[in-house]
Every structure is written in structure tokens, then in C-alpha cells.
BALUMFI-836407 format. One line per field, with one value per atom (N, C-alpha, C, O): atom name; residue number from 1; residue in one letter; x, y, z. Coordinates in pm, 1 decimal. Example, Ala and Ser with C-alpha at 12.3 -4.5 7.8 and 13.67 -1.06 7.14 Angstrom:
// BALUMFI-836407
atome = c(N|CA|C|O|N|CA|C|O) $
num = c(1|1|1|1|2|2|2|2) $
residu = c(A|A|A|A|S|S|S|S) $
east = c(1319.0|1230.0|1320.0|1423.6|1285.0|1367.0|1290.0|1340.9) $
north = c(-569.0|-450.0|-330.0|-331.9|-225.0|-106.0|3.0|113.8) $
up = c(780.0|780.0|780.0|846.5|708.0|714.0|787.0|803.9) $
//
This chain:
// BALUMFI-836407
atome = c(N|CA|C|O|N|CA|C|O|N|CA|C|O|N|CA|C|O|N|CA|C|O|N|CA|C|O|N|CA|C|O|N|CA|C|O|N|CA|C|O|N|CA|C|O|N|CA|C|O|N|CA|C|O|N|CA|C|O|N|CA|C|O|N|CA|C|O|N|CA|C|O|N|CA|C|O|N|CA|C|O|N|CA|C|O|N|CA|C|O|N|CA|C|O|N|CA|C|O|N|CA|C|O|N|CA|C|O|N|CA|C|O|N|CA|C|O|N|CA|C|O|N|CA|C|O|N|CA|C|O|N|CA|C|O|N|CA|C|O|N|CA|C|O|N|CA|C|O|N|CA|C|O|N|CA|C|O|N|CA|C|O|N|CA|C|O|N|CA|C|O|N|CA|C|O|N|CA|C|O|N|CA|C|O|N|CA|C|O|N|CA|C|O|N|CA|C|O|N|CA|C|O|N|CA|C|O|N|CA|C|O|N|CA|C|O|N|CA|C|O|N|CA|C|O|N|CA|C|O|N|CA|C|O|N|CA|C|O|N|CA|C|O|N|CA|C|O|N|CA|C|O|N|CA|C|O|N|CA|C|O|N|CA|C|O|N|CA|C|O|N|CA|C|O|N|CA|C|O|N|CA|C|O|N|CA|C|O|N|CA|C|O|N|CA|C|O|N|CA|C|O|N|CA|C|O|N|CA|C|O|N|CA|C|O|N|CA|C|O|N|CA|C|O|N|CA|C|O|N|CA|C|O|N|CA|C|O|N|CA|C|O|N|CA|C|O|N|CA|C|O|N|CA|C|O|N|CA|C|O|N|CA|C|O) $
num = c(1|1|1|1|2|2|2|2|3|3|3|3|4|4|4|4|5|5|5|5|6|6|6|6|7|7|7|7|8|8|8|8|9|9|9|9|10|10|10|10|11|11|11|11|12|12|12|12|13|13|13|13|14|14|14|14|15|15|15|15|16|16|16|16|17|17|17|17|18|18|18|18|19|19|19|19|20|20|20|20|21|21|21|21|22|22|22|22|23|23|23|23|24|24|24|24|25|25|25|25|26|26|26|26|27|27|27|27|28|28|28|28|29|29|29|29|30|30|30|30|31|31|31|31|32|32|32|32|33|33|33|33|34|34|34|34|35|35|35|35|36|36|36|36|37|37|37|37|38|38|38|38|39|39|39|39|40|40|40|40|41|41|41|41|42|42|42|42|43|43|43|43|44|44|44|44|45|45|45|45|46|46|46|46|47|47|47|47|48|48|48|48|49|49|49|49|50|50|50|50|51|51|51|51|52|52|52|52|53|53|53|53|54|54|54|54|55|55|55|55|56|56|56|56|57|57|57|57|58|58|58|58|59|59|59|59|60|60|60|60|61|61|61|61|62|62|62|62|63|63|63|63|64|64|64|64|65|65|65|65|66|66|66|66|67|67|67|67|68|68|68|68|69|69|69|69|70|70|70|70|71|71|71|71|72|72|72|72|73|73|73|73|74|74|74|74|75|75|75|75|76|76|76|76|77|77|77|77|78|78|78|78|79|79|79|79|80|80|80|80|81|81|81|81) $
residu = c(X|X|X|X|X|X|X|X|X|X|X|X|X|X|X|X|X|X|X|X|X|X|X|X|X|X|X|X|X|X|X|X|X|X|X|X|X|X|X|X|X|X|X|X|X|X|X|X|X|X|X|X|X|X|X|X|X|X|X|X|X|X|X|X|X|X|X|X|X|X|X|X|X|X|X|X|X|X|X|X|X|X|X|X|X|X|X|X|X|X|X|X|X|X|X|X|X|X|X|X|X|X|X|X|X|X|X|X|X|X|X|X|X|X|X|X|X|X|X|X|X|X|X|X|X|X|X|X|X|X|X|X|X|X|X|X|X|X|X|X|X|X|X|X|X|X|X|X|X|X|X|X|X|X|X|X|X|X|X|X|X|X|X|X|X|X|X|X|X|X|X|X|X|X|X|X|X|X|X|X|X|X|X|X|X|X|X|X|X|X|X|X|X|X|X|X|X|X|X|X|X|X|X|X|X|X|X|X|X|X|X|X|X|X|X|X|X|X|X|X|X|X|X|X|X|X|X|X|X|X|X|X|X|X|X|X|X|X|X|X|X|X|X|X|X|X|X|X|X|X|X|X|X|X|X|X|X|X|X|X|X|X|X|X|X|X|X|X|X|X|X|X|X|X|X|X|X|X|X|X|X|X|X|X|X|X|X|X|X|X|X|X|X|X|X|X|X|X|X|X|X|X|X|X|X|X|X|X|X|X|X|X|X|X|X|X|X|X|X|X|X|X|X|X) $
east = c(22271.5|22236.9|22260.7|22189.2|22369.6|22409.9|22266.9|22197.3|22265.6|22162.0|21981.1|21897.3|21962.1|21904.9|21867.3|21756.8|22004.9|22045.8|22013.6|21923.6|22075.3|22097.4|21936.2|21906.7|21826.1|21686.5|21623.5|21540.1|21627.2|21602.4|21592.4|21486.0|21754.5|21845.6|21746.9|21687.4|21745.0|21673.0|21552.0|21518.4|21443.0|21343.9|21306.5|21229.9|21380.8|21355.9|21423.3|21388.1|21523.4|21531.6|21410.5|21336.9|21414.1|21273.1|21166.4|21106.9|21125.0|20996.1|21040.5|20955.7|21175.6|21177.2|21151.4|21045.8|21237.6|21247.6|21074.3|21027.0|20992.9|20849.2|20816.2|20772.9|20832.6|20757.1|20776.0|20704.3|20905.1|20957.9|20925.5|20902.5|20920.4|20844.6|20733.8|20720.5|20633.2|20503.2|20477.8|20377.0|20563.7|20531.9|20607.5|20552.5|20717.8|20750.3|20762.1|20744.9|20795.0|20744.2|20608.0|20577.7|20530.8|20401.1|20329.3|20325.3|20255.2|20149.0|20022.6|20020.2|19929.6|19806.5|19707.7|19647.4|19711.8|19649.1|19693.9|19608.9|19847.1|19883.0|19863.5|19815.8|19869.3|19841.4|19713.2|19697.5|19608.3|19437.8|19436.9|19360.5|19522.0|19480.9|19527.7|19475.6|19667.0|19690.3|19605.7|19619.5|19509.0|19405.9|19313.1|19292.6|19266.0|19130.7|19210.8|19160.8|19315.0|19370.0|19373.4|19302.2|19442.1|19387.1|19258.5|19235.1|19148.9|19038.3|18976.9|18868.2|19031.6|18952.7|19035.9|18965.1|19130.5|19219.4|19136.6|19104.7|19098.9|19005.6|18928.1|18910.0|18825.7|18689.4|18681.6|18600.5|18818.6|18779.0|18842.1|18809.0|18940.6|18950.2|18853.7|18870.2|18751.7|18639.8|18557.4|18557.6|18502.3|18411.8|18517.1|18465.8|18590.0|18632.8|18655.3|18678.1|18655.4|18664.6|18540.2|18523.9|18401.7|18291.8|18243.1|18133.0|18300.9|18273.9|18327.3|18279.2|18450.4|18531.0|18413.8|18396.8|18359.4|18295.5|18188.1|18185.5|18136.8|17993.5|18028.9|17927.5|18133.4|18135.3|18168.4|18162.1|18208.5|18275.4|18153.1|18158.7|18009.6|17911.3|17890.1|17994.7|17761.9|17760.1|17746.5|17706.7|17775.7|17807.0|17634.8|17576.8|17586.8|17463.2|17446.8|17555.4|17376.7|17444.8|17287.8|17177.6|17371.8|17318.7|17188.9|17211.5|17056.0|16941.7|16933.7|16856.5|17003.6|17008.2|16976.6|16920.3|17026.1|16960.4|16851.8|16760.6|16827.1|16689.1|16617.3|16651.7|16477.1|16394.9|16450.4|16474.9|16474.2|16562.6|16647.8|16645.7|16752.2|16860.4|16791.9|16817.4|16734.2|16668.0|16621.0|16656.6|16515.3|16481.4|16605.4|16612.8|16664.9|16813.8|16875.3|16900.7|16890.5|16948.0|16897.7|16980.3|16805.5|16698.0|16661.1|16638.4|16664.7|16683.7|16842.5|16869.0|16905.9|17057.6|17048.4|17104.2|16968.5|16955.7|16894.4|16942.1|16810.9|16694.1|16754.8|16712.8|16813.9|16913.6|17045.9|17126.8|17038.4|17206.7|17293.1|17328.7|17329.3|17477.3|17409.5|17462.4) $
north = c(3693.7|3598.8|3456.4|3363.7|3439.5|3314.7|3229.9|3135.1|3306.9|3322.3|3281.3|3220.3|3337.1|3352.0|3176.3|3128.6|3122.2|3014.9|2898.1|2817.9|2920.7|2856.5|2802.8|2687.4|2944.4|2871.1|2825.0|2744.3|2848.5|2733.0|2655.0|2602.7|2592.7|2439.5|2365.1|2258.9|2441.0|2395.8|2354.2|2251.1|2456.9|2447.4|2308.6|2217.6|2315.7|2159.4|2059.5|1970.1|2052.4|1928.5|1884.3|1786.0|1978.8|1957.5|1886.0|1797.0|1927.3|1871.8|1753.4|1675.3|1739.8|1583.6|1524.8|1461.5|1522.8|1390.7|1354.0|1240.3|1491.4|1485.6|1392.5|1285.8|1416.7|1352.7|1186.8|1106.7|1181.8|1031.9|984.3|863.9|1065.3|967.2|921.8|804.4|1037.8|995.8|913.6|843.0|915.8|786.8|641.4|533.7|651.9|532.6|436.6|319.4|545.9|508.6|482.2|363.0|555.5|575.8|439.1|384.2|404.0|288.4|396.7|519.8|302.1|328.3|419.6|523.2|327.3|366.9|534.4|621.0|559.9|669.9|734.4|837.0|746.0|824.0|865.7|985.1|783.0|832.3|947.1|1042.9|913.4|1011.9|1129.5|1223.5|1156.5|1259.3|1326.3|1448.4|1282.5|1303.2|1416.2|1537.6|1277.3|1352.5|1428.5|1429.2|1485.8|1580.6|1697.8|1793.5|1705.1|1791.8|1831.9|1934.5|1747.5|1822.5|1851.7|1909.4|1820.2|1854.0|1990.0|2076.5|2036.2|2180.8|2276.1|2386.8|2231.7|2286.6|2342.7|2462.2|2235.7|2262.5|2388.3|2480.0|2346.2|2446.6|2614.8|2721.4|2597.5|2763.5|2766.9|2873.0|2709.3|2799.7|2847.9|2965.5|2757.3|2748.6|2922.3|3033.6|2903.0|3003.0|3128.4|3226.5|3151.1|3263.0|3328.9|3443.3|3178.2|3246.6|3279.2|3334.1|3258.5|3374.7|3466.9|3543.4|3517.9|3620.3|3725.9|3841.9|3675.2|3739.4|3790.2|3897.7|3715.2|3755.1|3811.0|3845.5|3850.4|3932.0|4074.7|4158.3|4098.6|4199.4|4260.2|4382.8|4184.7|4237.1|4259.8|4281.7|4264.2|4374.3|4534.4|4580.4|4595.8|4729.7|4747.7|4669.7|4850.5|4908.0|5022.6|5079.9|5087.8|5228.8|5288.2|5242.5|5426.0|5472.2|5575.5|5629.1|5565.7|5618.7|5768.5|5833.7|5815.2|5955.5|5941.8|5847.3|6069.7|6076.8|6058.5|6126.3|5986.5|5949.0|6106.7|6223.4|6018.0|6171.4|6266.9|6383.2|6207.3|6246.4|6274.4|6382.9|6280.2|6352.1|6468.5|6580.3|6465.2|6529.2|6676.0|6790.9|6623.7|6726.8|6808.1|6929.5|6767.9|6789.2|6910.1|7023.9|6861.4|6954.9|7047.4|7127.3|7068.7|7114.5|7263.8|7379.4|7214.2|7296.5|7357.5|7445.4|7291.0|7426.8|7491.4|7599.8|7418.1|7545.4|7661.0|7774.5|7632.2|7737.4|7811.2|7926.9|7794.6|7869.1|7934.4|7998.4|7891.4|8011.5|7877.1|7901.5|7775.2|7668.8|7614.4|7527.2) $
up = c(16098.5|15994.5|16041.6|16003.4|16131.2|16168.4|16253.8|16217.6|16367.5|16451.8|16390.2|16456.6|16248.2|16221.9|16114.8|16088.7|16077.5|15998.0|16162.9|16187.6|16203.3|16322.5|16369.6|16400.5|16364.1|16424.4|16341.5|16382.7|16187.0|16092.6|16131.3|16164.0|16150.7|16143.0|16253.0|16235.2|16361.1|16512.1|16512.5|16570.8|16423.8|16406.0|16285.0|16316.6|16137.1|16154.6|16142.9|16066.0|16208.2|16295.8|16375.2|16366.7|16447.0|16554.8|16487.9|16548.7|16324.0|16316.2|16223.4|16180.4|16191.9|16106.7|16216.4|16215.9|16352.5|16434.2|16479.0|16479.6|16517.3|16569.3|16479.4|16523.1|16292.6|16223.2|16177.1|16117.2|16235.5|16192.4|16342.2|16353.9|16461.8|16624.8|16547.5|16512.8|16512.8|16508.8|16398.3|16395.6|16301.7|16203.2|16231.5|16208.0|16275.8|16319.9|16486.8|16520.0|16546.9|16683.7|16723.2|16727.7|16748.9|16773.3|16714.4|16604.3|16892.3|16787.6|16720.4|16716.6|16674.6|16593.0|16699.2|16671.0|16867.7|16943.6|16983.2|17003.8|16989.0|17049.0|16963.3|17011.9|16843.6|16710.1|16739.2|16764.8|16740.6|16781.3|16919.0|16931.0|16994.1|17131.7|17113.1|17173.2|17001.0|16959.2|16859.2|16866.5|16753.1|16720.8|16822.2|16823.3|16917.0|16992.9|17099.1|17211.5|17083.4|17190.1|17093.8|17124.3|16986.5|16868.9|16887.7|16951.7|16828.4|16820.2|16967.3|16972.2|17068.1|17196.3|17181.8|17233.3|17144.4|17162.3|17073.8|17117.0|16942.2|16835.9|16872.8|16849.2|16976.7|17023.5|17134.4|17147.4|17217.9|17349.0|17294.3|17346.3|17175.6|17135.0|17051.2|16991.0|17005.3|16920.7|17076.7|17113.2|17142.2|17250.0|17348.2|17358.9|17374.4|17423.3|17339.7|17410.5|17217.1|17099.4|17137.4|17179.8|17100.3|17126.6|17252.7|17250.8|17377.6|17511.5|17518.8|17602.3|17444.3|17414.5|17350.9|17388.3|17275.2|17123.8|17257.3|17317.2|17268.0|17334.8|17425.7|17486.5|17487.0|17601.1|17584.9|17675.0|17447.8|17403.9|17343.3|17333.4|17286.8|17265.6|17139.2|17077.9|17054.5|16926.5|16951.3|17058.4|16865.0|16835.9|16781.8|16706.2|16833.6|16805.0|16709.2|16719.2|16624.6|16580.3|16672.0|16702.1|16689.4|16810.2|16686.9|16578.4|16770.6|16734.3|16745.3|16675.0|16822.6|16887.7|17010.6|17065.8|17065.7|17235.8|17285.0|17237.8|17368.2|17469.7|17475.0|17456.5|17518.1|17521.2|17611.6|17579.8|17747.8|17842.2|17800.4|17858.5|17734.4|17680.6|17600.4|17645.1|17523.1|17433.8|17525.6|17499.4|17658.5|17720.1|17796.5|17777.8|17848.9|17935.1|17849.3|17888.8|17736.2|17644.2|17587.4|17543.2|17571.3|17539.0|17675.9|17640.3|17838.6|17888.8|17948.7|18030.7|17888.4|17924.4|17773.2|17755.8|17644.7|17538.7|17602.2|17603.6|17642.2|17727.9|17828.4|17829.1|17889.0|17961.5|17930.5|17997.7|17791.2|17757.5|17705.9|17590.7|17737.8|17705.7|17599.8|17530.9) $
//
């Protein structure tokens, strides 16, 4: 439980001080580059989601076996299997 109180405490601390840098330290200019570093991070995990996506393909539902399958099977029926 301590442990558990403890990464709270850590965790925000961490984000008052981030939030009082970036509001009171930070000029106007550095504020903007953190902006377009944001959305450049945005851009390249959608852009990379969608080569993920497309590589993984759509799912087809299958028509049944090719004629070739069809015949194949068709002669080991003919033969006994």
C-alpha cells in the first residue's frame, strides 16, 4: 500500500512541476514547438496504425473451394477417402 501511495505522490508531483514549467517557464515560442511535436507524434501513429492495418489485410469470407479443389476432392471421393 505504501509503495503503491508512494507512486501516486511521484506521479503527481511529476505533473504539477511539468505543468507549472510549461505555464510559467516556457516562452510562447517553446510552447508552439511543443504543440507541433504533439501533432507531428499524432500524425506519424495514425500514418503508422494505417500500415499496420493494411498489412494485416481484410478478412474475406471464403466462397468455397476452387474448382480445383472441388475436382481434387471429388477424385479421392472416387477412390474410397
Amino acid at each position: 500500500m505504501k509503495k503503491l501511495l508512494r507512486g501516486v505522490v511521484v506521479i503527481a508531483t511529476a505533473a504539477g512541476v511539468g505543468y507549472v514549467v510549461y505555464k510559467e517557464v516556457l516562452t510562447d515560442e517553446a510552447k508552439q514547438n511543443i504543440k507541433k511535436m504533439m501533432e507531428t507524434v499524432k500524425t506519424s501513429y495514425e500514418r503508422i496504425n494505417e500500415v499496420i492495418n493494411s498489412v494485416r489485410g481484410d478478412v474475406m469470407p471464403d466462397d468455397g473451394p476452387l474448382p480445383n479443389v472441388q475436382t481434387t476432392m471429388q477424385q479421392w471421393k472416387d477412390l474410397g477417402y
